[in-house]
VEXDREN-617709 format. One record per residue (C-alpha): x, y, z; residue in one letter. Coordinates in steps of 0.5 Angstrom, whole numbers, plus 500, padded with zeros to 3 digits. Example, Ala and Ser with C-alpha at 12.3 -4.5 7.8 and 13.67 -1.06 7.14 Angstrom:
525491516A
527498514S
# end
This chain:
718393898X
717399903X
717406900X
723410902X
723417905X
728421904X
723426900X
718426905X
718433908X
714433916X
710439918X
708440924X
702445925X
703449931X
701456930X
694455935X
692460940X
690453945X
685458948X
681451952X
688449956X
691457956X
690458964X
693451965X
699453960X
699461960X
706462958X
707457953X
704456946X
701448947X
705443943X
711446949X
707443955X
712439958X
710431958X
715426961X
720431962X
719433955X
715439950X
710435947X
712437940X
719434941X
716427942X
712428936X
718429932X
722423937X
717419935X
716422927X
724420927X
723413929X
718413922X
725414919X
723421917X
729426917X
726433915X
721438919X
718443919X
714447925X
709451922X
708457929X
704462930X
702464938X
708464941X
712461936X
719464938X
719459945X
718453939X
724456936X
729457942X
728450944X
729446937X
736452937X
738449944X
735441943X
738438937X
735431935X
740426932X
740426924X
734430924X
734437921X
728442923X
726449922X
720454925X
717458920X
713464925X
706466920X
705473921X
698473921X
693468923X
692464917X
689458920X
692451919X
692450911X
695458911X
700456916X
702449912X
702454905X
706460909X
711455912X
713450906X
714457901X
719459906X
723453907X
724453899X
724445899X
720441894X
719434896X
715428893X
711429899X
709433906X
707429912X
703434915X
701433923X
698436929X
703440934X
699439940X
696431937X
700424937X
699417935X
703411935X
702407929X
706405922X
707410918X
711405912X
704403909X
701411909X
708412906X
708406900X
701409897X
706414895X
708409889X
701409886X
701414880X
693416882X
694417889X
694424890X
693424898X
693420903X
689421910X
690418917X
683415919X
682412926X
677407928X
674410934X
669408938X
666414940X
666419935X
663424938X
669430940X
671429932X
669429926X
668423922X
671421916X
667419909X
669415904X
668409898X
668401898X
676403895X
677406902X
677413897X
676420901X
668423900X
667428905X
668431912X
661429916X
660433922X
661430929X
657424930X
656420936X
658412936X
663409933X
666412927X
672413923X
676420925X
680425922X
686422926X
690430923X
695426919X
696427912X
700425906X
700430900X
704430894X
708436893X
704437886X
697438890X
699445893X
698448886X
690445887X
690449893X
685455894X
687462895X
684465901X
686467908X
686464913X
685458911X
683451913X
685443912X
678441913X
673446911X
677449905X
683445903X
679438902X
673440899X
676443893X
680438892X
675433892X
670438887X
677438883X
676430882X
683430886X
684423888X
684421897X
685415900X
683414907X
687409911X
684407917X
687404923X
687402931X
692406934X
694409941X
692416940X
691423944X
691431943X
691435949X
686440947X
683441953X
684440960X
682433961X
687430955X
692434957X
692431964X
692425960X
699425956X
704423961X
700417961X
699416954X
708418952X
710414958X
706408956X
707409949X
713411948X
716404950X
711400946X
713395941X
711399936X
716404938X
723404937X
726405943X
730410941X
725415942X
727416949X
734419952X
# end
């Protein structure tokens, strides 16, 4: 049986500065570059919603008022969506803590995902973890054959969450930027400003004998953190976004 997910709260981390694509993209922040006749993070939330997921939150920084304005003027049908704008750079677990206080909501879990990343696959066998007690967490691992720009994922026989290794060539498992984490971690969190998934949050969790699956996948998957991805991305959503993987709700 699927897990349900009425009280799986989406937060999409777009608080970057996107300094490797600022002169491609001066004036926007980088989830707003316009791919197939939409901002990027608007067909993350598309493809999110087809997930059967209902509630986001965008965590924004740099710019983060021109996200606000577009979700004002562009609402998604049965969707509810609300900006957070941090007042200090407070990195991407900082900007995650800031956004969740301020929402007031207290779900079973977060989906948290990258505002300038996207990748096709099914979430439902991420979400079913969520009904064993012992699971704590949950990241989104892609098999990639060249691991080289990411960093790579370490994890057990139990496919349970080691470490982050440092970016490595050849084949690997990388840190795909998706995380499922019960409410009840956030209390586990350090304390410090700013504050980094990958460099903070993960390693004290795992000093903490907190328990972290890795779920591993093969799937179409693009960030468009540098001029070279970004050319990529009209592409990547044209070609994706009316694959069989997605509904074709997904597009107008």
């Amino acid at each position: 049986m699927n897990y349900q997910t009425p009280d799986i709260v989406a937060v999409i981390l777009a608080g970057g500065f996107g300094t490797r694509v600022r002169h491609i993209l001066p004036n926007i922040p980088k989830p707003m570059a316009q791919v197939a006749d939409k901002p990027f993070i608007d067909w993350i939330i598309r493809y999110l919603a087809q997930q059967k997921l209902e509630n986001f939150i965008v965590s924004t920084g740099y710019l983060g008022e021109i996200i606000e304005d577009y979700f004002e003027q562009n609402s998604l049908l049965n969707t509810q969506i609300k900006c957070y704008q941090e007042k200090e750079v407070l990195g991407t677990g900082g900007g995650f803590v800031y956004a969740v206080n301020q929402s007031q909501k207290y779900p079973l879990a977060w989906l948290v995902t990258n505002g300038d990343s996207l990748i096709f696959t099914d979430l439902q066998p991420l979400f079913n973890y969520l009904k064993d007690d012992t699971v704590e967490g949950v990241i989104l691992g892609l098999a990639s054959d060249d691991a080289s720009r990411y960093g790579s994922l370490t994890y057990d026989s139990d496919y349970n969450l080691v470490e982050f290794a440092e970016k490595k060539v050849g084949a690997g498992v990388i840190n795909a930027g998706v995380y499922l984490l019960k409410n009840t971690l956030l209390k586990k969190f350090p304390q410090q400003k700013p504050l980094s998934f990958e460099n903070d949050i993960f390693p004290q969790l795992l000093a903490q004998k907190c328990l972290i699956k890795v779920h591993i996948v093969s799937a179409p998957f693009l960030d468009i953190g540098t001029p070279e991805s970004l050319a990529k991305a009209e592409i990547f959503i044209r070609a994706n976004s009316t694959d069989k993987r997605v509904n074709s709700k997904i597009c107008d």
